[in-house]
Each structure stands twice: as C-alpha cells, then as structure tokens.
N, C-alpha and C positions, 0 to 999 in steps of 0.2 A: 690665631689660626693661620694668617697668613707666614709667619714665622716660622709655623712648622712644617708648611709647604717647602718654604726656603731652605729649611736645613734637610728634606726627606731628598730635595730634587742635588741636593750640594751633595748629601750622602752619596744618591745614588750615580752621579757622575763621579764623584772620588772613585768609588766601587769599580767601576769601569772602567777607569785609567787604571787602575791598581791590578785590572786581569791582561789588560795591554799592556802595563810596563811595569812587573814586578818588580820588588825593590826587595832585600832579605838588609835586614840595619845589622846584622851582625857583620857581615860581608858586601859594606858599601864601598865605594872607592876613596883612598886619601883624598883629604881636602889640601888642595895646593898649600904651599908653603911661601908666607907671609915674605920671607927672606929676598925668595928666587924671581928670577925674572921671567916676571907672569906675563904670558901673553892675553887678549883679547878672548879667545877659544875658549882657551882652560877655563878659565872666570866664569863661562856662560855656561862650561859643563859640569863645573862646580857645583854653580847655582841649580842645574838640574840635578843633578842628584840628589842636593838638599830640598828639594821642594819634591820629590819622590818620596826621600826618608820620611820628608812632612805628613806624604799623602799618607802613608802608610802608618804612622801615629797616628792620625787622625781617622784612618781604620779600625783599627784596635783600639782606639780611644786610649791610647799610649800618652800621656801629655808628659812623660820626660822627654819619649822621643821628637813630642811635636817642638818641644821648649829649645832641647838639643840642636834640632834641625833652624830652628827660627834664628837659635844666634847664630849657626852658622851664617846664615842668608844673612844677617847683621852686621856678622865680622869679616866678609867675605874680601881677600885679598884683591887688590886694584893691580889692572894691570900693568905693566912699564911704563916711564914715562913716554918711554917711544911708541907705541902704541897711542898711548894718550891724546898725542899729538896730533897720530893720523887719524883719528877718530874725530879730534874738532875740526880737524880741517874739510874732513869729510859729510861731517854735520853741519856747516856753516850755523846758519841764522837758524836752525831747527835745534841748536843745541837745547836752549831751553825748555822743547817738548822731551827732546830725550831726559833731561834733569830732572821732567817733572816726571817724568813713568819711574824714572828710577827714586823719585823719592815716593811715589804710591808704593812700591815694594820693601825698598827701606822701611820706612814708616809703617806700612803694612806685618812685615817682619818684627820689628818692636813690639804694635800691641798684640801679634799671635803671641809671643815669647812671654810676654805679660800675662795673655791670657790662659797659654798654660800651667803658667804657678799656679793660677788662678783657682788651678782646673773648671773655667767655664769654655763647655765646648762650643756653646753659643756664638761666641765674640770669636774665638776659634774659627770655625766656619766662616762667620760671616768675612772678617778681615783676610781668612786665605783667599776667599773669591775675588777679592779687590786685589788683592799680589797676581792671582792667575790673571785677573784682568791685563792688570797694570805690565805683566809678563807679553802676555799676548797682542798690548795693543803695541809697544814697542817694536815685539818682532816682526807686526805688519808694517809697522812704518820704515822700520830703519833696518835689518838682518840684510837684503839683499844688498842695499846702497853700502853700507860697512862691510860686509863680507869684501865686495869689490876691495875698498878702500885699503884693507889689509894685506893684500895678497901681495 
C-alpha cells in the first residue's frame, strides 16, 4: 500500500511539472555534440531536456522514450577540459559531494534505462525520484558557487 502512495504522489508531481514545462519528444532540442567544445551550461541544459523527454515518457508510460531519454542522461557529453578545471578549482574539497550527486544521477539514469527495457514502471518511478533528488540537491549546493566560478 505504501508503494502505491509513492508511485500515485511521483505520478502526480510528474503530472504537474509536465503542465509547467511541456516537453513535445518529437520537437526536443539537439543533444550537444560529443565532438564540440562543451561548455558547463550546455551539459546542464542538455540534461534538462533529457529529464523533461523522461518526464514525459514516464507520462504516457512511453518506456522507449523513458529508455531513450535515460541513455541520453547516460551518455551525456562532458564539458571541456577548461571548464573542467574551473569547476574543481571552484569546488575545492566539496569535489567529492559534487561526485557523489552526480553519480546518484548517473547510476540513477542506468537502472531507469534498465528499467524501461524492463517495462517495469515501478523501478522507473522510483529511481527518477532519486535522479530528481540527486538533481536538486546538487543545484542547492553548488549552481550558485559554479555559476560565479564560470563567468
């Protein structure tokens, strides 16, 4: 019972980011190219898109588009190494929180991708919550301190 709390109350917050920030998957934006000299931004808006396309499979219970979206979030280009740079320098000794949200999303992104072969929406659900977490707690810690650090 309490399970299906969890997936009615994950339901119905996707549902409502999904009227705040529609997403159409036929008409998303390119996914940067792996080649090009990525900045920091791009990468972040990337990843938003891709976790919109998610929301939005995981609306319609779409699980190629969730699978789709997941690898992208997976294979999702790094930015230059110049960037790179000012980013630890900017993170000092907090690197290692920042590694670990980003591996809750990484890792995260894995078993949705798995889970939508799977088609169980269950694991689904439950692991995007720990990405949006894993998103969110990131951008309270570090978005402001790196934004500076880029500029």
């Amino acid at each position: 019972m309490n399970q299906l709390k969890k997936i009615i109350m994950m339901t119905s917050a996707v549902i409502a980011l999904s009227v705040i920030a529609p997403v159409n998957a036929e008409h998303h934006e390119p996914h940067i190219d792996k080649s090009s000299k990525v900045i920091f931004k791009l990468v972040m808006q990337g990843l938003l898109s891709d976790t919109k396309m998610m929301t939005q499979g995981i609306i319609l219970r779409d699980f190629s588009l969730v699978e789709f979206a997941a690898d992208r979030i997976v294979n999702h280009p790094k930015p230059a190494m110049s960037q790179r740079k000012k980013l630890m320098k900017a993170l000092g000794s907090d690197i290692a929180t920042f590694k670990g949200y980003d591996h809750v999303v990484h890792g995260g992104a894995i078993k949705i991708k798995q889970a939508a072969k799977d088609k169980n929406m269950v694991v689904v659900i439950d692991e995007y919550q720990k990405v949006i977490t894993g998103c969110q707690s990131c951008h309270s810690s570090f978005k402001e301190e790196l934004s500076k650090a880029l500029r």
